[in-house]
C-alpha positions as CSV (number, residue, x, y, z in Angstrom):
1,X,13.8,-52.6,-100.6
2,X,12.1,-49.0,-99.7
3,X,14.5,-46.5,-98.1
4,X,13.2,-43.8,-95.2
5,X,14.5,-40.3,-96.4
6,X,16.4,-38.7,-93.7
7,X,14.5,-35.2,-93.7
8,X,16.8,-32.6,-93.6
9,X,17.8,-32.4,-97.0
10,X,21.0,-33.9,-96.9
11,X,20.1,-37.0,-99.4
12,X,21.2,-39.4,-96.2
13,X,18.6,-42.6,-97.0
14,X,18.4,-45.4,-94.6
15,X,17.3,-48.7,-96.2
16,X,13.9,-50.8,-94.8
17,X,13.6,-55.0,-96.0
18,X,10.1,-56.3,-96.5
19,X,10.0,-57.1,-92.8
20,X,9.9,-53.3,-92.1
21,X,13.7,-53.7,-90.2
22,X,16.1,-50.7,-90.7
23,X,19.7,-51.6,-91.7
24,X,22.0,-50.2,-89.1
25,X,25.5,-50.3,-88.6
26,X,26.4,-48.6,-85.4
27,X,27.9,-49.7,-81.6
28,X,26.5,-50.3,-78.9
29,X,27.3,-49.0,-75.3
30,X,25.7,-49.9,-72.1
31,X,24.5,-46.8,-70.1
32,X,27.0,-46.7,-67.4
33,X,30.1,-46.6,-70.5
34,X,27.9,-43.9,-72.5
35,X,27.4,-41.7,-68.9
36,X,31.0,-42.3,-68.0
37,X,32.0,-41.0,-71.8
38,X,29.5,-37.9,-70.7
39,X,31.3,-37.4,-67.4
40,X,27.7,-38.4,-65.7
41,X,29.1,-41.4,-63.9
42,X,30.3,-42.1,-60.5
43,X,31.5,-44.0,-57.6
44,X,30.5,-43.4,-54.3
45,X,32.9,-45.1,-51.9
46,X,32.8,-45.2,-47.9
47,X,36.3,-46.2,-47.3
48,X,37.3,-47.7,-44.8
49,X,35.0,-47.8,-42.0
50,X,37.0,-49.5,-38.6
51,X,34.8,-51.8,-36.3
52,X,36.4,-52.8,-33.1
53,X,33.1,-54.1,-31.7
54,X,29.8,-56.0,-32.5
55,X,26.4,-55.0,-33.9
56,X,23.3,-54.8,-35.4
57,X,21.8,-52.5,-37.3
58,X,24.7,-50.1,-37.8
59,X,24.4,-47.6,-40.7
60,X,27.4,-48.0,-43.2
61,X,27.1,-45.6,-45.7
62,X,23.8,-43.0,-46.8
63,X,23.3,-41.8,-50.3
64,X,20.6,-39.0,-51.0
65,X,19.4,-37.7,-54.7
66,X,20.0,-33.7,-54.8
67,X,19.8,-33.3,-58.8
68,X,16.7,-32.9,-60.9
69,X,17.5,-35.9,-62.8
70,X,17.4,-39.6,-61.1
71,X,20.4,-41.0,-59.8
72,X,20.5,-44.8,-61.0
73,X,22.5,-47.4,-58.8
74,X,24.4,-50.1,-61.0
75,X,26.4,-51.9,-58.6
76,X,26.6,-52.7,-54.6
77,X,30.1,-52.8,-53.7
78,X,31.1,-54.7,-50.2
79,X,34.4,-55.3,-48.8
80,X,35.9,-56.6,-45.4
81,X,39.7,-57.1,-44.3
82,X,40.8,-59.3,-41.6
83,X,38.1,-61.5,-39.6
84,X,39.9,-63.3,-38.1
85,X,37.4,-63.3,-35.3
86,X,34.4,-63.8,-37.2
87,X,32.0,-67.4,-36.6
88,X,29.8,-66.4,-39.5
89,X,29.1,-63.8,-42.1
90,X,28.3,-60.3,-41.4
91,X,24.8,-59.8,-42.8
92,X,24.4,-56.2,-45.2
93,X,21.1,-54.7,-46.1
94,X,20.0,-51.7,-47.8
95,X,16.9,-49.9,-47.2
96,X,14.9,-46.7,-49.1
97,X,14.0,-43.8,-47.7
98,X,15.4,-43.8,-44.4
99,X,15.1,-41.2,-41.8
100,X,16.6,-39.1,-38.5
101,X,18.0,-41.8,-35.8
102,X,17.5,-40.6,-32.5
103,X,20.9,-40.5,-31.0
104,X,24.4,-40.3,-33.4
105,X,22.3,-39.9,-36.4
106,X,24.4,-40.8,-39.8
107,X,22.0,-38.2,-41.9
108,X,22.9,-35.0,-39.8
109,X,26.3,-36.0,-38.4
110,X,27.5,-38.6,-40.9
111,X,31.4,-37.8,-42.8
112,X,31.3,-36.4,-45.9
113,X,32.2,-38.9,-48.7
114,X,33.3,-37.9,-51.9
115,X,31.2,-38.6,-55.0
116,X,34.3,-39.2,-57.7
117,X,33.3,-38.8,-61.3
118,X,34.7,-41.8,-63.6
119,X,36.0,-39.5,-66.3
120,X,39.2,-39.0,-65.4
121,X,39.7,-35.0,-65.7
122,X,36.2,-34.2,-65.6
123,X,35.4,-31.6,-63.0
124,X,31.4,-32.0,-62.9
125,X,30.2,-32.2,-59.8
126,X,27.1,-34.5,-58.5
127,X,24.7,-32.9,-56.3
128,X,24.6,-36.0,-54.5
129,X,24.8,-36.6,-50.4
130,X,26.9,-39.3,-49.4
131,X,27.6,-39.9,-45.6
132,X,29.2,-42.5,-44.1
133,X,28.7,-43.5,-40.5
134,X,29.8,-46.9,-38.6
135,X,30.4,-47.7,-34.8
136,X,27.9,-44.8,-32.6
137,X,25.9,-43.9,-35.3
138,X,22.2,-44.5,-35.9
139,X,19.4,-44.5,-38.4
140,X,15.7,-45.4,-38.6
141,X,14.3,-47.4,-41.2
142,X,11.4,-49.6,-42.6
143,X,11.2,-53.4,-43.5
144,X,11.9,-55.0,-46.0
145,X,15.6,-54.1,-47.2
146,X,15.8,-53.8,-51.0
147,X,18.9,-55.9,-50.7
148,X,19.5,-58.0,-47.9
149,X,23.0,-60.2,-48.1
150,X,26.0,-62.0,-46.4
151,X,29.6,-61.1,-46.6
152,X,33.0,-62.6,-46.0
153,X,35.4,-60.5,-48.3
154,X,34.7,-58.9,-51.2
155,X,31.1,-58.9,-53.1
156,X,29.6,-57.0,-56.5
157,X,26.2,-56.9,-57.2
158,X,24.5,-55.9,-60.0
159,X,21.3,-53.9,-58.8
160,X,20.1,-51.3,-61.0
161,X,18.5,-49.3,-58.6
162,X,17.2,-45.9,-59.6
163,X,16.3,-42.9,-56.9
164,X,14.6,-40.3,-57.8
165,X,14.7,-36.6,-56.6
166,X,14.7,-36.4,-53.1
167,X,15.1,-39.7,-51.7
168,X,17.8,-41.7,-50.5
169,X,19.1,-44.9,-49.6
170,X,21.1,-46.0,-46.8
171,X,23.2,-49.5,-46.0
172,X,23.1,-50.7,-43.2
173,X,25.2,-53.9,-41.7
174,X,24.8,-56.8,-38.7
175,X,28.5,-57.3,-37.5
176,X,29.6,-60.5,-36.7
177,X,33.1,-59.6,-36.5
178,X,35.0,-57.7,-33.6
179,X,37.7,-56.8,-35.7
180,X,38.8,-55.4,-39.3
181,X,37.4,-52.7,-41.7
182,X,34.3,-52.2,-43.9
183,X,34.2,-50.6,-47.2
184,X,30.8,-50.3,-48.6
185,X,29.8,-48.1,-52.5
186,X,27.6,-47.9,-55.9
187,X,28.8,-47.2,-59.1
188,X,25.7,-45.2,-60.9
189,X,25.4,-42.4,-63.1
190,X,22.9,-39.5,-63.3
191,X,20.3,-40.5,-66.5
192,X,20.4,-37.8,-69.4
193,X,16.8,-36.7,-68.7
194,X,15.6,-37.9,-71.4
């Protein structure tokens, strides 16, 4: 068995088989656990978004990439409480680069949503836009969604999306319902720019 010298002087030697593998003993951590450890992780959360009407096309929630570094999207969040009213699924999509609407637009006059780091104590902030709209508000966008899906109650997708620096993302949903509240989010992290 050869061993790789580790360079610096120390004596520290790392052993290589015949098959040229390096004998490791170490853990393993998925991104989103090593950028939550880094206090690079987030959730970005609409709340609760109140529909007392039907629609298409209604933006939900828009998320725009401020930082140098990409913003990567791990997981779609959906929610709905009571539909009673409901004959069928509300459909959800989510679209890139979306742009002005031409009324209520969700971009300009969207609320602020808070971007909450998931290290508890952690005061780094995200320079991250988050807006969430609902009933009145507008948004253009282009086919096809990135994510197109249905909804009765409470969904989490894994989707891995990543968004560079300056572009954005924005959900929007197809309401079935008459009645009840929306919550839409991502949990993501900024990469280390490596």
């Amino acid at each position: 068995m050869s061993v790789i010298l580790d360079g610096t002087g120390a004596g520290y030697r790392a052993k290589v088989d015949d098959r040229n593998r390096v004998k490791i003993n170490g853990t393993v951590r998925e991104e989103l656990l090593e950028a939550s450890y880094d206090g690079r992780a987030f959730n970005i959360n609409s709340e609760a978004i109140t529909f007392t009407t039907t629609g298409t096309d209604l933006p939900l929630l828009y998320v725009k990439n401020n930082d140098t570094r990409d913003l990567v999207l791990t997981n779609f969040f959906i929610s709905q409480s009571d539909r009673a009213t409901a004959s069928a699924s509300d459909v959800f999509r989510l679209y890139a680069s979306p742009s002005a609407g031409s009324s209520n637009d969700i971009i300009a006059n969207g609320t602020d949503v808070t971007v909450v780091n998931r290290k508890v104590g952690t005061p780094n902030a995200f320079n991250i836009v988050a807006k969430k709209g609902g009933e009145g508000f507008d948004v253009t966008f282009a086919e096809p969604p990135m994510f197109y899906g249905f909804n009765t109650g409470f969904s989490n997708v894994l989707v891995n999306y990543v968004i560079p620096t300056g572009q954005s993302i924005v959900v929007v949903a197809d309401r079935i319902s008459t009645t009840g509240d929306v919550y839409v989010g991502f949990n993501g992290y900024i990469s280390a720019g490596e």
